[in-house]
C-alpha positions as CSV (number, residue, x, y, z in Angstrom):
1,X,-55.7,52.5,-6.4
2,X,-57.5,50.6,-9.5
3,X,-54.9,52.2,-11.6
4,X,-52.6,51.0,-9.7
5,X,-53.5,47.1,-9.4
6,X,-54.8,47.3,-13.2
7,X,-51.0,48.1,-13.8
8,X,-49.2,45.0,-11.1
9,X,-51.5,42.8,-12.8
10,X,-50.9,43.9,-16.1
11,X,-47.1,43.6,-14.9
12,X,-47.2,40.1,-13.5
13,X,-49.1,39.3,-16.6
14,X,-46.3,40.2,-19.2
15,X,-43.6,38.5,-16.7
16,X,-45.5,35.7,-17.0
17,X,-46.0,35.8,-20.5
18,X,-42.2,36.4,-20.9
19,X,-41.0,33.8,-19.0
20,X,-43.5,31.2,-20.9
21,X,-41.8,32.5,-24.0
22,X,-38.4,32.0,-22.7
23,X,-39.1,28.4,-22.4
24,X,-40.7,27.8,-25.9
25,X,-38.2,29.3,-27.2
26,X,-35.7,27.3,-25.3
27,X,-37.4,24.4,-26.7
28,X,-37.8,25.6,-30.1
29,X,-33.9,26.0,-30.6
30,X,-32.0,23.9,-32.6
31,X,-29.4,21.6,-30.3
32,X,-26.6,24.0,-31.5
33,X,-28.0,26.8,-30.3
34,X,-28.9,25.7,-26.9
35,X,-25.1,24.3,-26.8
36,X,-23.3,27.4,-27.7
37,X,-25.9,29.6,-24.8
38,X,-24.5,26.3,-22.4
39,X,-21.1,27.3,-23.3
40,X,-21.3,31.2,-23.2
41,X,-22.4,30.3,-19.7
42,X,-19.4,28.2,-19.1
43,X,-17.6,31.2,-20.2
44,X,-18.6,33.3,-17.3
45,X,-18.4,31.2,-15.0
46,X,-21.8,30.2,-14.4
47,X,-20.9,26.8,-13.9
48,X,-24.4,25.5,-12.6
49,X,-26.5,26.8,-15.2
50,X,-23.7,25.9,-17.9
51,X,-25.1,22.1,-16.8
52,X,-28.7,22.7,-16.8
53,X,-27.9,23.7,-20.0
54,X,-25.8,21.6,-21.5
55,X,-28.5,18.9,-19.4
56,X,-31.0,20.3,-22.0
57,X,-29.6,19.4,-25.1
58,X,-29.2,16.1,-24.0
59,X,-33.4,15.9,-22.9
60,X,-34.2,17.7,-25.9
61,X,-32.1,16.1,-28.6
62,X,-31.3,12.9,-26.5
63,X,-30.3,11.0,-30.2
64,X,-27.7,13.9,-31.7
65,X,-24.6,14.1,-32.0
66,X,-24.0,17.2,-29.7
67,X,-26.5,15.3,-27.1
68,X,-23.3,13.1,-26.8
69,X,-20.9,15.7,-26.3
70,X,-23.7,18.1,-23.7
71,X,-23.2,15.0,-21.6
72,X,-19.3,15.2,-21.0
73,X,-19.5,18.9,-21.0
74,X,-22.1,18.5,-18.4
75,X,-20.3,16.6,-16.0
76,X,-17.1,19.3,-16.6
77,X,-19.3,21.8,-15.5
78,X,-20.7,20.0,-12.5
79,X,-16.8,19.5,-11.6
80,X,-16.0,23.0,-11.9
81,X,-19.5,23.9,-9.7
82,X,-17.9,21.3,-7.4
83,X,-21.0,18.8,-7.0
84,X,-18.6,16.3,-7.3
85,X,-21.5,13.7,-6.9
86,X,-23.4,15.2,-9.8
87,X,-19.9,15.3,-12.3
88,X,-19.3,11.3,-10.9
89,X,-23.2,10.5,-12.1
90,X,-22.7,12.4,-15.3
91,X,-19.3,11.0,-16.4
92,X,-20.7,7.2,-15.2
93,X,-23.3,7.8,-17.8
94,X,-21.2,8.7,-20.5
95,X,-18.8,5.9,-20.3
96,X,-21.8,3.5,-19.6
97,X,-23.4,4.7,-22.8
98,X,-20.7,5.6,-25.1
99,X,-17.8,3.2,-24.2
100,X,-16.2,3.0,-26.9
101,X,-16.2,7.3,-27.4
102,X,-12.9,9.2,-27.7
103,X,-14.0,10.7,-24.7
104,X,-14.7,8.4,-22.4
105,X,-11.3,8.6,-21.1
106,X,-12.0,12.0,-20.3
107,X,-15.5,10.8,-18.8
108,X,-13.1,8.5,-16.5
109,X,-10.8,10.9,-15.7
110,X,-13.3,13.4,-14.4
111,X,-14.9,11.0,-12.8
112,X,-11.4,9.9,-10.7
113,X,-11.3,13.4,-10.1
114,X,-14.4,13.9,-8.4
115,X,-12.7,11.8,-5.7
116,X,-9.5,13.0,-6.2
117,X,-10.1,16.7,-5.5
118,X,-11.8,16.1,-2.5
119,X,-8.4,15.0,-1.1
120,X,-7.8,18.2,1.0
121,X,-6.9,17.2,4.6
122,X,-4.4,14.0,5.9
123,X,-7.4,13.9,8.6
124,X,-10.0,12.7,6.0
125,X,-11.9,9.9,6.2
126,X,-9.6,8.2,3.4
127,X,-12.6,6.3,1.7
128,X,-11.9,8.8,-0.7
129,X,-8.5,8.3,-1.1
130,X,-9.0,5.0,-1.9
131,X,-11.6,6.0,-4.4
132,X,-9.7,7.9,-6.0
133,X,-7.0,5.4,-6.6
134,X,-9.0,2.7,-8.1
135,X,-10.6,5.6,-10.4
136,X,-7.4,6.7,-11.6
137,X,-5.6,3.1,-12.1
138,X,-8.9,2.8,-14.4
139,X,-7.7,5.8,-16.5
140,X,-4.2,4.4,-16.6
141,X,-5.0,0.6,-17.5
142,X,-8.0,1.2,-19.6
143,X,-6.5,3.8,-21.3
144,X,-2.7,4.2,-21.0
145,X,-2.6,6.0,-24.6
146,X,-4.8,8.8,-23.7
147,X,-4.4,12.5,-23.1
148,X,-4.8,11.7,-19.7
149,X,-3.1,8.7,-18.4
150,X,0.6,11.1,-17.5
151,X,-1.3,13.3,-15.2
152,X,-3.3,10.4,-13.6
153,X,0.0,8.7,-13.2
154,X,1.3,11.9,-11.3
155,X,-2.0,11.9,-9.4
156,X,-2.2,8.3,-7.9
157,X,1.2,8.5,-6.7
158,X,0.0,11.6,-4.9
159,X,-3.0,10.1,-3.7
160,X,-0.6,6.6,-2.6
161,X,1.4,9.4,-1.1
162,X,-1.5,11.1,1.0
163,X,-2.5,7.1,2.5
164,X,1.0,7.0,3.6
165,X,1.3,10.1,5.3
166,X,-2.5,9.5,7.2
167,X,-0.4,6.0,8.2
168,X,2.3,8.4,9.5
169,X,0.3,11.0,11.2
170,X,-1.0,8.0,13.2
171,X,2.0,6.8,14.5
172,X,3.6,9.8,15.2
173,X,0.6,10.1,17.5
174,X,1.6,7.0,19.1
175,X,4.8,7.3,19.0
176,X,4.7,10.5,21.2
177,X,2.7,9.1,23.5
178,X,5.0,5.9,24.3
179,X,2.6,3.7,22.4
180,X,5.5,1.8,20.6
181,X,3.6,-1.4,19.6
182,X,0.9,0.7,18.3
183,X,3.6,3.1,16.4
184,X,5.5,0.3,15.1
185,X,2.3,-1.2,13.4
186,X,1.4,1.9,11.5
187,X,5.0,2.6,10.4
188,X,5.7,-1.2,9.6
189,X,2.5,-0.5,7.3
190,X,4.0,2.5,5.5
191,X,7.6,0.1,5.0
192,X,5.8,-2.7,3.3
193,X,2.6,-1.6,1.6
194,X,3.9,2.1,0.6
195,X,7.6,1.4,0.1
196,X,7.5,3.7,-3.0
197,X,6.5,7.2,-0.9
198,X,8.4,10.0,0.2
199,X,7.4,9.2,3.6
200,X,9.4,5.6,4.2
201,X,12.8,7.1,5.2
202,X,11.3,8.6,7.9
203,X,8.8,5.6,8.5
204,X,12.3,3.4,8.7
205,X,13.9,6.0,11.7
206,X,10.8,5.9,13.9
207,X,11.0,2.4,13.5
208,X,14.3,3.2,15.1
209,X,13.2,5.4,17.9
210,X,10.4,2.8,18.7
211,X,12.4,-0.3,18.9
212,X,15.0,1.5,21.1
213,X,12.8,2.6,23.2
214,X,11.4,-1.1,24.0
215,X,14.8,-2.3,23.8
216,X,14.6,-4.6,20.8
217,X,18.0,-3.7,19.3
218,X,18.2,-6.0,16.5
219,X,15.0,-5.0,14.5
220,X,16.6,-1.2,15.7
221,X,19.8,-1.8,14.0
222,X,18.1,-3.8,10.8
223,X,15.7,-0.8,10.4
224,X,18.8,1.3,10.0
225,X,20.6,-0.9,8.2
226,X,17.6,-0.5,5.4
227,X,17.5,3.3,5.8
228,X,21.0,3.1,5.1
229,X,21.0,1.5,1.8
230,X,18.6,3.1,0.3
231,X,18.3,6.5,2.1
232,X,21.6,7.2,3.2
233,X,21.7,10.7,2.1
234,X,18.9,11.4,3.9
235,X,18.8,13.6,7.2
236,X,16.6,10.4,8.4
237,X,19.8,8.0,7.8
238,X,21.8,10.6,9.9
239,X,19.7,10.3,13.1
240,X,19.5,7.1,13.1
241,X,23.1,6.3,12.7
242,X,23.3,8.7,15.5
243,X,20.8,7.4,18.4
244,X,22.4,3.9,16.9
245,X,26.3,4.7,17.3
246,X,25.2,6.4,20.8
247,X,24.4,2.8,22.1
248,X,27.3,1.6,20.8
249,X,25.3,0.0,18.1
250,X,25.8,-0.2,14.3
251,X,23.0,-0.2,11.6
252,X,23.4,-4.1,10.4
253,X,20.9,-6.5,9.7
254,X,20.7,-8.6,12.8
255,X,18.1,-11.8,13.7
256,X,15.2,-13.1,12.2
257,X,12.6,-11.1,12.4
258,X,10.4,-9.2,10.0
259,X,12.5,-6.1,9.0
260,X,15.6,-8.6,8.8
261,X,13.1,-10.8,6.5
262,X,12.6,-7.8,4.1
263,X,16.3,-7.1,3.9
264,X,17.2,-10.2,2.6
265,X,14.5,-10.1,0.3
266,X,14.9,-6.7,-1.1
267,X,18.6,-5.7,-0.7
268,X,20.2,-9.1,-1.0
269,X,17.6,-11.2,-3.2
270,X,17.5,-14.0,-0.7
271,X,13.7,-14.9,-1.0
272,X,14.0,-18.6,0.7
């Protein structure tokens, strides 16, 4: 039994020792060497210790060159560990500290993306969503000449898109439930404010249904009047001509109210 605890202790000791020479040694590397072990780590994937890593060359040699370029790289790895909060505190910190860097529009890009890719479900709280858009515009006004700015383009229409569609889901809720007043809000919403999304030719027939259904025929036939103009190839245009011409209504701007308002404004150019 000595033998045996003279050999655990004599076991625990060398761990010990081994992991205390780990660290100095850590320590005693030159920047580049500690940045190429951060980015064999990247390389398999161990995306968390990859930005410990990379978090030490910055500590260690906070006043390099490569301390500079741990920093972005550390934030990429958080992203691709998916703390999002940790890649949004790590790219704020490069482009508070190096503005004027090639990569800080990089640094703002992965910081919109933080948001961005936590954009999963239309049942979201869309605090997100909206994060996400103001990051991106960033990327695209501060830097329009970048690497970056096309695919944050593509990515704050889809992020418009996704607001429009939570606007939609709502009143589709309503809407099937014989709330028109409330359905009519949300898709009047998705009309004006996100005009520019797939989801407006179908915004413009519920706006149909709804006002039909409450017997308000002229904002029912001005709402299909718009459709048809500018979605009249649309399988949307083609219901609504149909529920319309089955009253023995047309789809023609008629009386004054908001969604005639909009048609003079946008189709005819009448803004007084």
């Amino acid at each position: 039994m000595k033998n045996v605890r003279t050999l655990c202790f004599s076991l625990a000791a060398l761990f010990l020792a081994v992991g205390c020479a780990e660290e100095t040694r850590l320590e005693d590397l030159p920047a580049g060497e500690i940045y190429a072990m951060a980015e064999a780590q990247l390389d398999s994937g161990d995306f968390v210790e990859a930005a410990t890593t990379f978090s030490e060359v910055e500590r260690l040699y906070p006043y390099s060159e490569l301390s500079k370029r741990a920093l972005i790289m550390q934030a990429f790895a958080l992203h691709r560990a998916r703390d999002f909060e940790g890649s949004r505190t790590a790219s704020q910190r490069f482009i508070d500290f190096y503005p004027a860097d090639d990569d800080a529009a990089y640094a703002q890009y992965l910081l919109a993306l933080s948001y961005y890719d936590q954009i999963d479900d239309v049942g979201r709280d869309q605090g997100l969503t909206f994060m996400a858009l103001q990051s991106l515009r960033e990327v695209i006004e501060r830097y329009p000449d970048s690497d970056y700015s096309e695919t944050a383009v593509l990515k704050f229409d889809l992020a418009f898109n996704h607001l429009a569609a939570k606007e939609m889901e709502v009143g589709r809720y309503y809407l099937k439930r014989n709330h028109f007043m409330a359905a009519i809000n949300r898709f009047r919403i998705v009309v004006e404010d996100y005009q520019t999304t797939t989801h407006t030719p179908e915004a413009l027939h519920r706006l149909v249904e709804a006002y039909l259904s409450l017997g308000l025929d002229d904002e029912a036939r001005t709402a299909g009047a718009i459709l048809g103009h500018n979605f009249r190839s649309t399988d949307w245009y083609e219901d609504s001509f149909r529920l319309l011409t089955g009253r023995g209504l047309t789809p023609e701007p008629r009386g004054d109210n908001w969604l005639a308002r909009a048609y003079r404004q946008t189709i005819r150019g009448e803004y007084l």
